[in-house]
N, C-alpha and C positions, 0 to 999 in steps of 0.2 A: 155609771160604769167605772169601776177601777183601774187603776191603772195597768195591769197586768191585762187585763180586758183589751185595753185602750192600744198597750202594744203587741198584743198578737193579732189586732185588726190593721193595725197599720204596717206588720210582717205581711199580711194575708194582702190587701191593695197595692204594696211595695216589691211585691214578691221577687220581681225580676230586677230593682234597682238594688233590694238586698242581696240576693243571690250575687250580684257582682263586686257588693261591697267586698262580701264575705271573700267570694275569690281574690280579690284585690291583697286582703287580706294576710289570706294564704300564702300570695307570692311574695308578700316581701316579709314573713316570718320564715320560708324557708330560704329566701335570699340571706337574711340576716344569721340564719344559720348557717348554711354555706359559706360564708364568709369567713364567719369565727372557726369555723374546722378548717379553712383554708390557711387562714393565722394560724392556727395551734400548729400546722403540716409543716407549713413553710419553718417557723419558730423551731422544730424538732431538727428538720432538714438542716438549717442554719447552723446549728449546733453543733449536728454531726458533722458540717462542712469544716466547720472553726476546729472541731478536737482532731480530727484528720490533718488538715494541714498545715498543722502547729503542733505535730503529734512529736518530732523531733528533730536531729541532725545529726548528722554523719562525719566523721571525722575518721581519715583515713592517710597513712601513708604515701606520699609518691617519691621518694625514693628508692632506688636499684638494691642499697643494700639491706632492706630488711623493712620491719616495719615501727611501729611507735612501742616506745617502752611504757613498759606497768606505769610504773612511778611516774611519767606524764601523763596517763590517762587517766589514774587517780585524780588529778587536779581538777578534770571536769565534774568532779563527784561535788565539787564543793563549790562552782557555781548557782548561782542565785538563779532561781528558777527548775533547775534539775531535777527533778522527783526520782528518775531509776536510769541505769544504765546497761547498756546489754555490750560485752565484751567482744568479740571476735577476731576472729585469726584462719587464716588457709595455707595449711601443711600440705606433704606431703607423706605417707603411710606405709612401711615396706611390712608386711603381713610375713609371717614366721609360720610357717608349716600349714598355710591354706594358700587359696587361689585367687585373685581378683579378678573379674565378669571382661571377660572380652566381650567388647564388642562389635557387632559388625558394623561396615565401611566407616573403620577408624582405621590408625594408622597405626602395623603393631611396629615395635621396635625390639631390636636384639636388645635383653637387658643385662644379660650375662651377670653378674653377680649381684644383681642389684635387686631382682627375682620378682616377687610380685605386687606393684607400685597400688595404689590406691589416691582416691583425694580426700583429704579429710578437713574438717569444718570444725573449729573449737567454737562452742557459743557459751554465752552465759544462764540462756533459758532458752531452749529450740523454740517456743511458743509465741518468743519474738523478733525470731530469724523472720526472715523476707519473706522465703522459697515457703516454711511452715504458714506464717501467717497471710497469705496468698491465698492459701489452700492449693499452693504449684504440689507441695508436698503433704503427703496424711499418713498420721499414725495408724499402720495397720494391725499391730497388735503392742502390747506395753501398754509405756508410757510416755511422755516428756521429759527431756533435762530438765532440773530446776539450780537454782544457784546453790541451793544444798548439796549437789551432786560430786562424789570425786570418782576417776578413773572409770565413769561409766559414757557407755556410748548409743546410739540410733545408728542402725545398718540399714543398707536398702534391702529388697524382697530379696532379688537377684542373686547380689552377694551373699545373704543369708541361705539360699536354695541351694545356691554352689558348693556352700561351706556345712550343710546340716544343721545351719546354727538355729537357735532359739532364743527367745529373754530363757534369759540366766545366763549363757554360755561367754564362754571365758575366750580372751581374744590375746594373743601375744604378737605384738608389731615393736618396728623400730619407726621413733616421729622423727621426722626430718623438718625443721619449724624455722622460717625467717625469723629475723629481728631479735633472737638470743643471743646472747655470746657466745662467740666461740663459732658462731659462721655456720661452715656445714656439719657442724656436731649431729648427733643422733640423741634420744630419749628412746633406751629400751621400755615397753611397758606392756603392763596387762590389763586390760579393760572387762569389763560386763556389759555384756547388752541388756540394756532396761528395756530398747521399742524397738520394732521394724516399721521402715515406711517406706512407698509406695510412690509413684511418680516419675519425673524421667532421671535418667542419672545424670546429676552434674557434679556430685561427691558423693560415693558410697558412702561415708561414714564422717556422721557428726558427734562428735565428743564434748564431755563437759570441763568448762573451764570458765578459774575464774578470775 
């Protein structure tokens, strides 16, 4: 008898001490697999955890009179470590022959010559705003600022519905902007809407800057 012989007689007498080998078997090939897809999971998790909460820092103003100048902010460009920077700024917007979104149980105010107040949001790329990158905010039609961009802006629905506006449409405001010179100066200007987006209002209008 050959051996091939030899061990499918001793499969066939064994049958039940193999059958449990065999399962024996089973459980710790797929233990051992479980394990390593466990590794790999965790390892990916871990990753994501480290790039998120090393993803950056914030550097902000708290002073009454304005906020931090160009020229100091630039310096952070050039620390060790830095890969990209996203600029920001909160104006306020007095819109020139359209309406700003009243809302209800706000408080309105007599504005008398001051006419229709707006908030508005300079970014350097909406896509790495807070409110954007949240998803608190979405683009519902356009596009994104990018650091390419001059004098173009993101309207909310609202104020776009009020106003007729569209992407493309042309916008003439005065900015009213801390931490420039010159205090409470104004920036007459005329913007393009590039996107509309969607969500609750906490600035109508984010612009690009950079």
């Amino acid at each position: 008898m050959d051996w091939k012989k030899r061990a499918g007689a001793y499969l066939i007498r064994k049958k039940i001490r193999t059958g449990i080998l065999f399962f024996i078997m089973v459980l710790i090939s797929s233990a051992v697999l479980a394990v390593l897809s466990m590794q790999e999971s965790t390892g990916k998790v871990e990753e994501k955890l480290l790039s998120l909460s090393n993803s950056g820092f914030q550097v902000e103003s708290i002073l009454n009179d304005g906020g931090i100048q160009k020229k100091q902010l630039t310096q952070i460009e050039k620390t060790d470590g830095v890969k990209d920077v996203q600029y920001e700024y909160d104006a306020v917007g007095q819109l020139q022959d359209a309406k700003a979104v009243q809302r209800e149980q706000s408080v309105q105010l007599d504005q008398g010559n001051l006419g229709e107040l707006v908030g508005v949001r300079g970014v350097s790329d909406s896509n790495n705003e807070m409110n954007f990158a949240s998803g608190a905010l979405n683009i519902q039609s356009g596009r994104a600022l990018t650091k390419e961009d001059r004098n173009k802006v993101l309207i909310h629905e609202e104020l776009a519905k009020e106003n007729n506006w569209t992407v493309g449409s042309k916008i003439k405001m005065k900015l009213f902007k801390n931490g420039e010179e010159g205090g409470g100066s104004y920036d007459e200007i005329t913007v393009e809407v590039v996107g509309i987006f969607n969500g609750k209002i906490i600035r109508a209008i984010y612009r690009a800057h950079k």
